[in-house]
N, C-alpha and C positions, 0 to 999 in steps of 0.2 A: 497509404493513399493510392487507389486507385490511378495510372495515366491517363494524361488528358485526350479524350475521343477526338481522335484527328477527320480529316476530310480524305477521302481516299486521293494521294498523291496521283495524277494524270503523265501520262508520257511529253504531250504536248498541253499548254495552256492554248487557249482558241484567241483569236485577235477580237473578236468581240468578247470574250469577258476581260480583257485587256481595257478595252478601250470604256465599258460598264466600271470598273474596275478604278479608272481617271477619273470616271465623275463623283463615286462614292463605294468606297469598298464594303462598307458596314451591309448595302443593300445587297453586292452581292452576295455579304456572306446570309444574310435572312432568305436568300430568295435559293439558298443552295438546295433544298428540297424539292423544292417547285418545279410541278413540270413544265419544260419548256414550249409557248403555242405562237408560233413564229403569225404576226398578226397579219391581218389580210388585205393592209396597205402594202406591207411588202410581196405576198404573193402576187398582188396585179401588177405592182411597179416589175414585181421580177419576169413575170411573164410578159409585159411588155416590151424588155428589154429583147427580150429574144425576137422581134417582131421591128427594130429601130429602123431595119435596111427596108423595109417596106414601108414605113409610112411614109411617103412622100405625099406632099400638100396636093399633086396631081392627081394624087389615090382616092382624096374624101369625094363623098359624092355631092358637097354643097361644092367644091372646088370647081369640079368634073361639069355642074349643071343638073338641074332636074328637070327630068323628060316627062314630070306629073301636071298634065294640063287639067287647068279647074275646069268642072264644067259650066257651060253656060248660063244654066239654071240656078249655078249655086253659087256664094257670095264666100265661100270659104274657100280660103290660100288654099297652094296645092300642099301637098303632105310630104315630108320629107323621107324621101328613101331610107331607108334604115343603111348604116356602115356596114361594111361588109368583115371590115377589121375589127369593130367592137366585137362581134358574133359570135369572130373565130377565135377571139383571144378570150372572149368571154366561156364560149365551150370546154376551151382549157381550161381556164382556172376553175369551173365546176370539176373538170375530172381529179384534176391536182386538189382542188379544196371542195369535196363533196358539203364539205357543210357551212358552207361562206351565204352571207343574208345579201340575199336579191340588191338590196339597197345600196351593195358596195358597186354598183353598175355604173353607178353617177360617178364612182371615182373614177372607173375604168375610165370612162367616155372623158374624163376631167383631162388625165393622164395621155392619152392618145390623144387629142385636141393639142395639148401643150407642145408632143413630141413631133407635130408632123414637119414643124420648120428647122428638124433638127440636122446638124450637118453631120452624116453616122459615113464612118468608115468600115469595114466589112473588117471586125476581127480575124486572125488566123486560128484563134483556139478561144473555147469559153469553157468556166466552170472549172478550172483544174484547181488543186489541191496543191497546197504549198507548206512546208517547213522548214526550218531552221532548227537543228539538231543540236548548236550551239549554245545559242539561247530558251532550246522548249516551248519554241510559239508553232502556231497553227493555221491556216484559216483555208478559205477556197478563193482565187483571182477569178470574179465573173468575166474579167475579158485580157488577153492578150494580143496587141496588133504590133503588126512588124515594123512600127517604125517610132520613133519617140513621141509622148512618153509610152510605152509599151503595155506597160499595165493597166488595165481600167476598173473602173470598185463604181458597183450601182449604187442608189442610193434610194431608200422609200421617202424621204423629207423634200421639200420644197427646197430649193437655195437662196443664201440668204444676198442682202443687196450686192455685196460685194466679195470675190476670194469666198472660201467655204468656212464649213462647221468647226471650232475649236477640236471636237471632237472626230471630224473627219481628218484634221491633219495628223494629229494622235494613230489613226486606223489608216493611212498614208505608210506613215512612218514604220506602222509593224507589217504591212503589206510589204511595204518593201528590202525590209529585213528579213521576213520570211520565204521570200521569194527569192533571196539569195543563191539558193541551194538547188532552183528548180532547175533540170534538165534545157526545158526550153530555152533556156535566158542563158545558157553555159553549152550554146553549139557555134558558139562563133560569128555569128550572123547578128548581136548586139556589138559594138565597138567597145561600148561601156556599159560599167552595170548601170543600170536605170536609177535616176534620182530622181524622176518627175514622176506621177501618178494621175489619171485623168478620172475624176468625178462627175458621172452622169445624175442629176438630180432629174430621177424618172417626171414626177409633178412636176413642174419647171418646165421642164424639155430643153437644160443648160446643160451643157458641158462646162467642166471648169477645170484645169489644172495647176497643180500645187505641187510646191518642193519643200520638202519638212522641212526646216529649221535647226538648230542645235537644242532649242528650248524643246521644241517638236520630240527630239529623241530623248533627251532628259524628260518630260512627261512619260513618255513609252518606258524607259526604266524604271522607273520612282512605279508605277502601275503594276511592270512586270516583278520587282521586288514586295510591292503590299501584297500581289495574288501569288505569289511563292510563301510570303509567309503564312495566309491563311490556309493554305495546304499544311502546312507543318502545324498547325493546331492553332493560332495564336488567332486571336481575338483582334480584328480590325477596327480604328476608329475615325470617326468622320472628318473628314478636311471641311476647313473654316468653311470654304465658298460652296458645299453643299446644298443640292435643289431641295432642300426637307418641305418644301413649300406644295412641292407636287410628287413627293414623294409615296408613293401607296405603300408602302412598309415604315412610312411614321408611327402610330402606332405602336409600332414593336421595335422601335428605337428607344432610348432614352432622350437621344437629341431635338428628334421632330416630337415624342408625346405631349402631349396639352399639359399632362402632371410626371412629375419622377415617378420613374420606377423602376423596383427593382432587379436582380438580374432573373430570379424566379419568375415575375413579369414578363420579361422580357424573351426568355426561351423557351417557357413551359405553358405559361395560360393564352391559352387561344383567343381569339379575335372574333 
């Protein structure tokens, strides 16, 4: 008998299929061919992130005042000056995503509106790339500021009423485990290593910060242990509290299909 076709073993596991990974493994492993098309709620939340320090509420121009006098003869409001912020972050995101639909404008304009009352400190470093050689995690820290909590991790999601995402303290947690090792955070200038993590929910325009828990990092293991085994060939299966409800790889589940099926079903006949 033939050995079983494994998943090409990775140097580092990434903190987002970690955290994919918490909510239901079996999807990671369906979606393992799939190319990945990073959606374009996150390209405008991320490009807007880089734009925090300038929206000040002083900047919109309904803030600022409009200088558009109706005229006399005519019964229609004046016309609202176009942002000058939407414009320019909108230019980027066409050059960044040449092929994002016109219609995602309204979320830009959504997202900037949310953000202008936000209270933004001027990071020291953005975007760098973090590891832990220990454990085999990965990911990139959108923000580092020099004073606690240090770390900061954007978000494309709305926040919810209270404290953040189950699954943002999960991606907390391997953030800040894999940031252990980073240069930045190991020149002396931290007292301690970082246990808090600041979460910007771009839509929102909240800040929220959060300190993993013990359950927090028992979640993060139990994750990083299921996507270690599905590297080594083994077959993942679905935890009780799975979203099979709004899953789009139901279908080629056994668990979410409408009927059983088999495992020939389930790997081989297409959709």
């Amino acid at each position: 008998m033939s050995a079983p076709i494994r998943l090409p073993e990775p140097q580092f596991i990434p903190v987002s299929t970690l955290v994919r990974t918490s909510v239901c493994p079996v999807r990671v492993y369906l979606e393992r061919h799939d190319s990945i098309i990073e959606p374009a709620e996150y390209t405008i939340a991320k490009q807007v992130g880089y734009h925090l320090g300038s929206l000040a509420i002083s900047d919109s121009p309904v803030a600022a005042g409009n200088e558009t006098v109706p005229s006399v003869t005519s019964p229609k409001a004046p016309e609202t000056l176009p942002d000058p912020h939407v414009e320019r972050i909108w230019d980027e995101i066409r050059l960044v995503r040449p092929d994002i639909d016109d219609s995602m404008k309204e979320y830009l304009e959504g997202c900037i509106a949310a953000c202008r009352t936000i209270s933004w400190e001027e990071p020291m470093a953005a975007d760098l790339a973090c590891a832990n050689r220990k454990y085999g995690i990965s990911g990139r820290v959108d923000w580092i500021f020099n004073k606690n909590p240090v770390i900061g991790i954007l978000r494309a999601s709305r926040a919810p009423t209270y404290g953040v995402w189950k699954q943002d303290r999960i991606r907390a947690a391997a953030y800040l485990l894999a940031a252990e090792e980073m240069d930045v955070l190991n020149t002396g200038w931290t007292s301690s290593p970082p246990s808090e993590v600041r979460i910007v929910y771009i839509p929102s325009g909240i800040i929220r910060t959060v300190a993993p828990t013990a359950s927090d990092r028992r979640s993060l293991l139990a994750a990083l242990r299921k996507a270690e085994a599905m590297y080594r060939g083994e077959t993942p299966l679905a935890p009780p509290d799975a979203p099979c409800d709004r899953c789009p790889k139901s279908e080629s589940c056994t668990r979410g299909a409408s009927e059983p099926q088999t495992l020939f079903d389930r790997f081989f006949r297409k959709n």
